[in-house]
PDBQT receptor file of N, H, CA, C and O in Angstrom, charges set to zero:
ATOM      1  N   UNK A   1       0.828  -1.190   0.000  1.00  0.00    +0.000 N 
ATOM      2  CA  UNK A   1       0.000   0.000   0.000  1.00  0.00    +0.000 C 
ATOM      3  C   UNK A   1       0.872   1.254   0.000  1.00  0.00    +0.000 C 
ATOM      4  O   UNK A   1       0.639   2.199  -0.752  1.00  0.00    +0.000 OA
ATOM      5  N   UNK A   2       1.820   1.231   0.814  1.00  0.00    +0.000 N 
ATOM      6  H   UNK A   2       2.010   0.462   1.426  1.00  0.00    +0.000 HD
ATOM      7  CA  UNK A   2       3.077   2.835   1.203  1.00  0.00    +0.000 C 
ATOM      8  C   UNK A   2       3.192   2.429  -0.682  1.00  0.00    +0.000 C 
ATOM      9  O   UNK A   2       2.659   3.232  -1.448  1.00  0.00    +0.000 OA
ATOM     10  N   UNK A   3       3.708   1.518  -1.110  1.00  0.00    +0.000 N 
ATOM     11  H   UNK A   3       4.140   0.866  -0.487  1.00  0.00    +0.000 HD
ATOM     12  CA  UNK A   3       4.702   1.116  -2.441  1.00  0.00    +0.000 C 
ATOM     13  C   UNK A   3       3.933   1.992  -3.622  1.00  0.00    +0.000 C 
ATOM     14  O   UNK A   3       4.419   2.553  -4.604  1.00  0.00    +0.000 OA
ATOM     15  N   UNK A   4       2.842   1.924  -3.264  1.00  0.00    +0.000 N 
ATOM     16  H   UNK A   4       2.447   1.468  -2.466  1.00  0.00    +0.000 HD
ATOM     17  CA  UNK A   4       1.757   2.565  -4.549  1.00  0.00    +0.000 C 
ATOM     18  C   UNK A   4       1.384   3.849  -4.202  1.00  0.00    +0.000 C 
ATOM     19  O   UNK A   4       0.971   4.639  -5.050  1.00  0.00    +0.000 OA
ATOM     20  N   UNK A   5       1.495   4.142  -2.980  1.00  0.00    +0.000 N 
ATOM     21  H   UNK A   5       1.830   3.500  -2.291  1.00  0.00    +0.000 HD
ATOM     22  CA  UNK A   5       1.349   6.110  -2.499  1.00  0.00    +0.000 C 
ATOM     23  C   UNK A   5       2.640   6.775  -2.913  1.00  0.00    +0.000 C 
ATOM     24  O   UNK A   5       2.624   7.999  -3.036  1.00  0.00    +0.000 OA
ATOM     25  N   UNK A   6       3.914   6.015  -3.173  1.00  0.00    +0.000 N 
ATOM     26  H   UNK A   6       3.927   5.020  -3.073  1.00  0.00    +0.000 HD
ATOM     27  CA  UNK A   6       5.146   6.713  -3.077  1.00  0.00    +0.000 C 
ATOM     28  C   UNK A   6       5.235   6.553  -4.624  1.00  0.00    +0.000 C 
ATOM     29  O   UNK A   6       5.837   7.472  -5.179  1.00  0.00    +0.000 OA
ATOM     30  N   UNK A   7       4.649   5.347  -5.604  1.00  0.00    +0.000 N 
ATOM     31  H   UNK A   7       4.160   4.600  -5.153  1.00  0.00    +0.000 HD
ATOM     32  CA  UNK A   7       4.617   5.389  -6.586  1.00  0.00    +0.000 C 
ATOM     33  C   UNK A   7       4.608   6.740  -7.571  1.00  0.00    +0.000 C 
ATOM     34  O   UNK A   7       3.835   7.663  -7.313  1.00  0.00    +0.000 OA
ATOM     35  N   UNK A   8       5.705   6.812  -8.958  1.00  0.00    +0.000 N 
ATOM     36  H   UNK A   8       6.332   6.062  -9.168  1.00  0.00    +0.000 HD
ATOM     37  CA  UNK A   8       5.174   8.211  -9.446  1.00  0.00    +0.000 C 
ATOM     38  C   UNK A   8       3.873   8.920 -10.219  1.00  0.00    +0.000 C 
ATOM     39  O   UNK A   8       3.479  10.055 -10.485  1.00  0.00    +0.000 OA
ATOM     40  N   UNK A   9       3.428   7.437 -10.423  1.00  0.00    +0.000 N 
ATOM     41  H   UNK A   9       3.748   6.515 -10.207  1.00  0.00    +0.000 HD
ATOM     42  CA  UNK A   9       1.962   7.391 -11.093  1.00  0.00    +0.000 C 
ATOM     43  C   UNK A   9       0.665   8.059 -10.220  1.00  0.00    +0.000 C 
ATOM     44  O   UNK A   9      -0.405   8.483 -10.655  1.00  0.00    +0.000 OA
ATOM     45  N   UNK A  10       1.091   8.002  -9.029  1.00  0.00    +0.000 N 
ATOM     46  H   UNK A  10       1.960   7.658  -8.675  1.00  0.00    +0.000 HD
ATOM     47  CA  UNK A  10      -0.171   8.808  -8.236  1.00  0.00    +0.000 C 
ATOM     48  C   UNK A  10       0.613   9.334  -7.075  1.00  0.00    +0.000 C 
ATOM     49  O   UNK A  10       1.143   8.843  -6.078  1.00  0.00    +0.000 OA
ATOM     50  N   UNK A  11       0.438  10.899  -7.755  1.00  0.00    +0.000 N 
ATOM     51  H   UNK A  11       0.008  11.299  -8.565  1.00  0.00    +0.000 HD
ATOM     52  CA  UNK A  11       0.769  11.608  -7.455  1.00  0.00    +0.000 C 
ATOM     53  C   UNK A  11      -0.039  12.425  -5.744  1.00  0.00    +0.000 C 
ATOM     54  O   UNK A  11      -0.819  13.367  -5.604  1.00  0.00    +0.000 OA
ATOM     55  N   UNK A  12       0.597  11.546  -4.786  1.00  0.00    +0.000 N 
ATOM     56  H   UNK A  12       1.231  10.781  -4.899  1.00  0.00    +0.000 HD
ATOM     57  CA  UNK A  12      -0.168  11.721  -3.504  1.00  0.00    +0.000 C 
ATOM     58  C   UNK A  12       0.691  12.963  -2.338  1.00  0.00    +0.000 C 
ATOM     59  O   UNK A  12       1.822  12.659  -1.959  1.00  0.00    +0.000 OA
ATOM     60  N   UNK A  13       0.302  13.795  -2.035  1.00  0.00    +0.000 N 
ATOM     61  H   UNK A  13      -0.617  14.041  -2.343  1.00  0.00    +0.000 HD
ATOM     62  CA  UNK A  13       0.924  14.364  -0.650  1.00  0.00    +0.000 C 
ATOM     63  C   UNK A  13       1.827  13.725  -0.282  1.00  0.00    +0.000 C 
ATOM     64  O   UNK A  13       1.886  12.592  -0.758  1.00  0.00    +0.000 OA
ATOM     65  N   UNK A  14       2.749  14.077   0.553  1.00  0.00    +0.000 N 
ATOM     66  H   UNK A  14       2.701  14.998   0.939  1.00  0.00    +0.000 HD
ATOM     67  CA  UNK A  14       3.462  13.065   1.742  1.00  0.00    +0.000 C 
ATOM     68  C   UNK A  14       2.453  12.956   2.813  1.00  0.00    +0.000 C 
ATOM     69  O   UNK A  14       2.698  11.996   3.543  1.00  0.00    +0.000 OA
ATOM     70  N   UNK A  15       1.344  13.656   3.168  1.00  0.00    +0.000 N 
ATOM     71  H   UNK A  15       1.145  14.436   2.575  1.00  0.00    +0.000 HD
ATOM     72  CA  UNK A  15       1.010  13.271   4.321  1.00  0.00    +0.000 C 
ATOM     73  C   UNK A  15      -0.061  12.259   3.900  1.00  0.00    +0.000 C 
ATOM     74  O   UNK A  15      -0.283  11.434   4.787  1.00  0.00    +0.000 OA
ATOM     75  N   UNK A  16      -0.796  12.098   2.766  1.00  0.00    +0.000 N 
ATOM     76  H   UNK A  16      -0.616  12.768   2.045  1.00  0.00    +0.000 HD
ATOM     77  CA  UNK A  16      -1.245  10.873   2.125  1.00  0.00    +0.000 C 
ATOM     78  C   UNK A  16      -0.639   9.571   2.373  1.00  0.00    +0.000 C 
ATOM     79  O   UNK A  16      -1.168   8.492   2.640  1.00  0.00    +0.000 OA
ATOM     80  N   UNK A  17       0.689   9.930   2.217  1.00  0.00    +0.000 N 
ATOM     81  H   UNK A  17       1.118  10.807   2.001  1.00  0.00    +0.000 HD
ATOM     82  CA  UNK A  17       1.280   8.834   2.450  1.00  0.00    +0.000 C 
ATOM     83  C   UNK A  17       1.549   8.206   3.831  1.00  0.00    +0.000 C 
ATOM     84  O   UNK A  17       1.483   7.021   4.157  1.00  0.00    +0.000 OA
ATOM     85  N   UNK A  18       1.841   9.199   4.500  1.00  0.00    +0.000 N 
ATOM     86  H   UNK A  18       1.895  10.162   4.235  1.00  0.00    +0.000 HD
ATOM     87  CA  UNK A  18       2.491   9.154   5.810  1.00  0.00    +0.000 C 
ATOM     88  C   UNK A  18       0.908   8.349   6.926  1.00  0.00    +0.000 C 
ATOM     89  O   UNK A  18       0.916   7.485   7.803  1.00  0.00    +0.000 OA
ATOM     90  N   UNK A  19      -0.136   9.098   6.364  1.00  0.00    +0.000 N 
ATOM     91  H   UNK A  19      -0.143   9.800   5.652  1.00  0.00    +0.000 HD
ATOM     92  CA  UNK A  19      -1.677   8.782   7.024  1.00  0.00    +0.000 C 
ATOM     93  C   UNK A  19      -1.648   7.085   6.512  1.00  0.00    +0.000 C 
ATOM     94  O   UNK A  19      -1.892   6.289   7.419  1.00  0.00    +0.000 OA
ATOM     95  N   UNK A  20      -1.317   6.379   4.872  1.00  0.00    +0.000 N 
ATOM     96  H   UNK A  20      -1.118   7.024   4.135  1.00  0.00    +0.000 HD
ATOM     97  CA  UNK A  20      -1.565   5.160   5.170  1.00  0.00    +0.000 C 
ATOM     98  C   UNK A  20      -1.037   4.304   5.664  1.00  0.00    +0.000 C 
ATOM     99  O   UNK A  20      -1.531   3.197   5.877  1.00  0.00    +0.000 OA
ATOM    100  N   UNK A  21       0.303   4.738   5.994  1.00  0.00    +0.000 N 
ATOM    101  H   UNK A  21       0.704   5.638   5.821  1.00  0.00    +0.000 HD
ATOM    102  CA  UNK A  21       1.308   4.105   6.921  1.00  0.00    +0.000 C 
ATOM    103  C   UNK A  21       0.827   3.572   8.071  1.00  0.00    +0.000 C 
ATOM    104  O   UNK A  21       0.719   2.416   8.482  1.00  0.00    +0.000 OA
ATOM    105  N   UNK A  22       0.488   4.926   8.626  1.00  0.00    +0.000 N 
ATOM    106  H   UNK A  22       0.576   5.865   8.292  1.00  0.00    +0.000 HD
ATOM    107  CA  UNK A  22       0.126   4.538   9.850  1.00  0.00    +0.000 C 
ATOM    108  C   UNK A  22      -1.467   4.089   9.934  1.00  0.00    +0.000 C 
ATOM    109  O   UNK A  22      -1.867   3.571  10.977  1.00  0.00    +0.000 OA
ATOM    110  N   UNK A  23      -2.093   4.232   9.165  1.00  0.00    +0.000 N 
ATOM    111  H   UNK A  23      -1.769   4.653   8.318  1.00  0.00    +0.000 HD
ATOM    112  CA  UNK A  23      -3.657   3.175   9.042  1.00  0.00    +0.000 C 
ATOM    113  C   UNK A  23      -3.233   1.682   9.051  1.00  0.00    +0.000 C 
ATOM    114  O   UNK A  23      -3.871   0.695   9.419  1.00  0.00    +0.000 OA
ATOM    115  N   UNK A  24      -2.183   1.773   8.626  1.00  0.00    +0.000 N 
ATOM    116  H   UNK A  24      -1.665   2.575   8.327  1.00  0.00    +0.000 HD
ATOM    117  CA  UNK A  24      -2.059   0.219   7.829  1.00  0.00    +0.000 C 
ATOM    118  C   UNK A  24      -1.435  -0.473   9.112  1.00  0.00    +0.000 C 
ATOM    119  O   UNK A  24      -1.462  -1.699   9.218  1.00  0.00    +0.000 OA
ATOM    120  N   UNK A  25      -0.694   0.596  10.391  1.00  0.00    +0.000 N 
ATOM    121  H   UNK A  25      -0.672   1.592  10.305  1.00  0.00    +0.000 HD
ATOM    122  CA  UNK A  25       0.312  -0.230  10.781  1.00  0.00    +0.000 C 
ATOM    123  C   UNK A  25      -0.976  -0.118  12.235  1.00  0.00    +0.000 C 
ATOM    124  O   UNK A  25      -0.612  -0.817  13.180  1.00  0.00    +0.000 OA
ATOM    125  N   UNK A  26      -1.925   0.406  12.411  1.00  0.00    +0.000 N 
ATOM    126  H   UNK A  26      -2.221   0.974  11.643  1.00  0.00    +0.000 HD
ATOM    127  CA  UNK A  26      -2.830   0.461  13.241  1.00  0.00    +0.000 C 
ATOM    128  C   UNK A  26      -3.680  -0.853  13.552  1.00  0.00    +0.000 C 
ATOM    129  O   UNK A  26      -3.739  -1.562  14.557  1.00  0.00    +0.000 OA
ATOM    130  N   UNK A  27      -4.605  -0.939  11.751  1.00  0.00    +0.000 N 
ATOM    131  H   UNK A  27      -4.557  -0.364  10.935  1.00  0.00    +0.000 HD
ATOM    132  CA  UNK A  27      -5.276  -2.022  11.429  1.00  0.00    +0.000 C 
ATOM    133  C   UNK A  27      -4.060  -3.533  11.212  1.00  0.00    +0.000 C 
ATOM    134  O   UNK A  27      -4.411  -4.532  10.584  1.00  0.00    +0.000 OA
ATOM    135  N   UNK A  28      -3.232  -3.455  11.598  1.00  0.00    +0.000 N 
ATOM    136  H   UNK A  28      -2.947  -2.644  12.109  1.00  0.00    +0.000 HD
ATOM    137  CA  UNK A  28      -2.233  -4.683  12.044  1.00  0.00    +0.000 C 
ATOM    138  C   UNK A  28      -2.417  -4.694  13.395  1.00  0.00    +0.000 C 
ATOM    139  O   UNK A  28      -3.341  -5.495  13.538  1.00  0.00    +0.000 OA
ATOM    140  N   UNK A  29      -2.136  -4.338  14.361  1.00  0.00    +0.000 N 
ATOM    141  H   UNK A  29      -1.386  -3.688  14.246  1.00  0.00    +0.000 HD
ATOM    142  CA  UNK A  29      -2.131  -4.516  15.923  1.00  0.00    +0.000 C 
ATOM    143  C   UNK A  29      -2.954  -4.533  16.842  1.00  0.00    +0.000 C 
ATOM    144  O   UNK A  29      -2.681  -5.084  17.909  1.00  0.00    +0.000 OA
ATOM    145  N   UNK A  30      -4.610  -3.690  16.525  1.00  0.00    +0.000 N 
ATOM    146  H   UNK A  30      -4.831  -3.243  15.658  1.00  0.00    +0.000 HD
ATOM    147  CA  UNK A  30      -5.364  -3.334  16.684  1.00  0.00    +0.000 C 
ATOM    148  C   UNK A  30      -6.359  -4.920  16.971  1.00  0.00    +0.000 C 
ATOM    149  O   UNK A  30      -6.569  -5.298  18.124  1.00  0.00    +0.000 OA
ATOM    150  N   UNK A  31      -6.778  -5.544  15.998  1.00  0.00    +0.000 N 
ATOM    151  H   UNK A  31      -6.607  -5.236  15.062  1.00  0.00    +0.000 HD
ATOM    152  CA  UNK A  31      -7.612  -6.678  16.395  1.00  0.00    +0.000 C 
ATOM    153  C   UNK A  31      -7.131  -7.471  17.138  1.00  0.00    +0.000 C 
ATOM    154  O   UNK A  31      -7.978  -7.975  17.875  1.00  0.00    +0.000 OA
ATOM    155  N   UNK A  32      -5.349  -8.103  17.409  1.00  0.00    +0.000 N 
ATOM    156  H   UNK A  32      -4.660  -7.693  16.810  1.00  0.00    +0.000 HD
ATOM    157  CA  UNK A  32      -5.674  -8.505  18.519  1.00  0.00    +0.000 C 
ATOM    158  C   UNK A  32      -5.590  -8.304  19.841  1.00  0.00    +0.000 C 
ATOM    159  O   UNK A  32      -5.736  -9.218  20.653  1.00  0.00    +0.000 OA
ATOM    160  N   UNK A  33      -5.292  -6.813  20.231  1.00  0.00    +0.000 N 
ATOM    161  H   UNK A  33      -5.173  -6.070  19.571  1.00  0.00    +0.000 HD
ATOM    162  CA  UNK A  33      -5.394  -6.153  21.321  1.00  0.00    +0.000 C 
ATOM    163  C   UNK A  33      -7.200  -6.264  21.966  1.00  0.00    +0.000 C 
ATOM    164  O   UNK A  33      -7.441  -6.514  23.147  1.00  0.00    +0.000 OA
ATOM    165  N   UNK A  34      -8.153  -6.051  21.042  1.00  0.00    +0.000 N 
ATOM    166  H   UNK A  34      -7.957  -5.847  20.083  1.00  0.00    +0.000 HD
ATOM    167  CA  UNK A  34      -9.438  -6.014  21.099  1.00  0.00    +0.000 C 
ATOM    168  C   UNK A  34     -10.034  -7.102  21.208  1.00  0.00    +0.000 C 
ATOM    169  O   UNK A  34     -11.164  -7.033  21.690  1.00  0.00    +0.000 OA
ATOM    170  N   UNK A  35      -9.510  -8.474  20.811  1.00  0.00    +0.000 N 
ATOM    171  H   UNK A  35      -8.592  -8.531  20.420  1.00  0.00    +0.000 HD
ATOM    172  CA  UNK A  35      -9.837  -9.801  20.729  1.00  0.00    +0.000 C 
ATOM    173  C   UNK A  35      -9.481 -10.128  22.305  1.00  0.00    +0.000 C 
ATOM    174  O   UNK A  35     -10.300 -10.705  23.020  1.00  0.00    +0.000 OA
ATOM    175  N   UNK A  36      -8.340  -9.758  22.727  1.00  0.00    +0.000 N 
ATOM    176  H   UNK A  36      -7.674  -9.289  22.146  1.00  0.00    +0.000 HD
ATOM    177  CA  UNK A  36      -7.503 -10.073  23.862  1.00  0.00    +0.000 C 
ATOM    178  C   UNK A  36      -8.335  -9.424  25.293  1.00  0.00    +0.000 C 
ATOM    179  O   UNK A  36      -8.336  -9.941  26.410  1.00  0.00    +0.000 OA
ATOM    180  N   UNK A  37      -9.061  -8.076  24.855  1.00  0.00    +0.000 N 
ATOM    181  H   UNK A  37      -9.061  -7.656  23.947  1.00  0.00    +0.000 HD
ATOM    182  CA  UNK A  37      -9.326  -7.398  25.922  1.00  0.00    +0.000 C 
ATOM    183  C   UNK A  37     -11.167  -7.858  26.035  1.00  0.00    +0.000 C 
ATOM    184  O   UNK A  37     -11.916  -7.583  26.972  1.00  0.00    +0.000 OA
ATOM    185  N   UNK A  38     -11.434  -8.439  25.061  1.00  0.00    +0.000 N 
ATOM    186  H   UNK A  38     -10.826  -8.663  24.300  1.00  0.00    +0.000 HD
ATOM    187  CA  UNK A  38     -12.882  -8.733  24.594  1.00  0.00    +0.000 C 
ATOM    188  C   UNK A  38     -12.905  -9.999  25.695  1.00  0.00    +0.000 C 
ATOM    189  O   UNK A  38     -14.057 -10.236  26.058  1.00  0.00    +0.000 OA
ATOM    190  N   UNK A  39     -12.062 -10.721  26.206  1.00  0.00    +0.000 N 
ATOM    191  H   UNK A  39     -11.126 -10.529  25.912  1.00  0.00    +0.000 HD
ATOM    192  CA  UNK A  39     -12.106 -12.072  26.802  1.00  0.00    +0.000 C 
ATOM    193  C   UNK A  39     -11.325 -12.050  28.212  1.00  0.00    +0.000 C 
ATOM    194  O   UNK A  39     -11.157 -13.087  28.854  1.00  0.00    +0.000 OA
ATOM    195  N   UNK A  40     -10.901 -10.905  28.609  1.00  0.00    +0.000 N 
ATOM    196  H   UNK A  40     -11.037 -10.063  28.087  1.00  0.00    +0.000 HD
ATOM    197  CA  UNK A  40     -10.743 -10.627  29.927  1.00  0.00    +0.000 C 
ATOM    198  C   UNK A  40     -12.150 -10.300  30.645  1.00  0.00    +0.000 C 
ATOM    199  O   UNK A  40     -13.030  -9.559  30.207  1.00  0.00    +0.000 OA
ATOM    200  N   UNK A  41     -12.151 -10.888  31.619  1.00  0.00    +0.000 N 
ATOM    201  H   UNK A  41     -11.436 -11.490  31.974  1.00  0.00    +0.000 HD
ATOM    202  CA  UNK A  41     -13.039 -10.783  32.710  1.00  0.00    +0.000 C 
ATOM    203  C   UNK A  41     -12.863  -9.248  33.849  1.00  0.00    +0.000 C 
ATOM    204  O   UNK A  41     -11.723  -9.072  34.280  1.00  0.00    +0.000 OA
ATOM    205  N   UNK A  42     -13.793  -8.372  34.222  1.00  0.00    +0.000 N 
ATOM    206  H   UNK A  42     -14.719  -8.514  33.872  1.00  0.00    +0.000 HD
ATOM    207  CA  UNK A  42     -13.186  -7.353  34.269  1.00  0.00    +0.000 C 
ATOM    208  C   UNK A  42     -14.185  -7.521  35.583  1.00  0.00    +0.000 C 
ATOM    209  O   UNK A  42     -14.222  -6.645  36.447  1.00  0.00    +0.000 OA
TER     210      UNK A  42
């Protein structure tokens, strides 16, 4: 996904880029923190 924002064919912001970075590196870590906290007993 970064490979095709930095691409010269689409011509994106850096902060375009910089925003799917970090979407991408969010929606990686994110489900199983939520899976994990979904099955604690509180």
């Amino acid at each position: 996904m970064t490979l095709a924002a930095t691409s010269s064919w689409w011509d994106a912001p850096r902060a375009v880029v910089l925003l799917v970075g970090v979407l991408t590196v969010q929606l990686a870590l994110m489900p199983p923190a939520v899976v994990t906290a979904l099955g604690e007993d509180v």
